[in-house]
N, C-alpha and C positions, 0 to 999 in steps of 0.2 A: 681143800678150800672150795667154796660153794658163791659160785655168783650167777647168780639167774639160774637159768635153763644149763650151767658150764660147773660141772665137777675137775677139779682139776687137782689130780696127783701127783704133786709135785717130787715126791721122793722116789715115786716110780715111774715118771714124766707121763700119765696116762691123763688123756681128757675125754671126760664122756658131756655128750649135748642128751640132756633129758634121758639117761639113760644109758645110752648108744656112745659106744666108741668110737672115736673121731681120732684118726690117726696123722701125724704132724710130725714133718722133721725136726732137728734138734733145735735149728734156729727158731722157725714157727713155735714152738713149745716154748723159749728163752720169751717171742717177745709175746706169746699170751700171758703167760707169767710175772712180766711185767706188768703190763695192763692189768691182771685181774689183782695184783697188791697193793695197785692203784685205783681201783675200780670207783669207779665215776668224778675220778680226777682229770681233767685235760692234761695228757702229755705232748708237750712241743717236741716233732720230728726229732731237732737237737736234742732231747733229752732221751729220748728213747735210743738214738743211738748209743750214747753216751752208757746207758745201761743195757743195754742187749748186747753191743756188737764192742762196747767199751774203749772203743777210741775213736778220734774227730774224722767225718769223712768231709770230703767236700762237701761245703751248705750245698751244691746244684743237686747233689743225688738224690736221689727217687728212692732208695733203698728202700726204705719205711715206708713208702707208699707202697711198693711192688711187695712187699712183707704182710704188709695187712691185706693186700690183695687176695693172698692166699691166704691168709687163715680164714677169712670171708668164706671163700670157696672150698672151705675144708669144714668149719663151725657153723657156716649161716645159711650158707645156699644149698644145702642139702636137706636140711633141718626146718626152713623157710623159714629164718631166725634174722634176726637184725641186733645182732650185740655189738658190734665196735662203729661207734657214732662219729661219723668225721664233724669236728668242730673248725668250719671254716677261718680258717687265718690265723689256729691256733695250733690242731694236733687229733688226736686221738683220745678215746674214753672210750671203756668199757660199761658199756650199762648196765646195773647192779640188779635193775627189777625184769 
């Protein structure tokens, strides 16, 4: 699957940024994965748990922030890329262009 500047081998859990191998734990992989089947649909926190990590955590966790965190810093800031757009007061989106 091909979104932007993010190849993503799902069968072989390999993600390359323009090329380049970008190497990402199991979880990181679960929720690009997500995001890029979604891609440039806003996911609500709650939702993304619900499909990455697949059961209810506490609404106060941060998980999903501290999760896109890093893949930032694994897919973007190395890359000087800006693919996963925080949508204030709503969730996450992967940008498609």
């Amino acid at each position: 699957m091909i979104v932007g500047p993010l190849t993503i081998d799902t069968a072989r859990r390999l993600v390359y940024v323009d090329g380049e191998r970008a190497d990402l734990t199991k979880r990181e992989f679960d929720l690009l994965a997500v995001l890029a089947e979604n891609a440039g649909v806003v996911l609500s926190r709650q939702r993304l748990l619900e499909l990455v990590w697949g059961y209810d955590f506490d609404p106060g966790s941060n998980v999903v922030d501290v999760y896109v965190g890093y893949l930032r810093k694994r897919i973007d800031t190395p890359f000087g890329k800006r693919s996963i757009e925080t949508v204030r007061g709503a969730g996450y989106r992967l940008r498609s262009e």
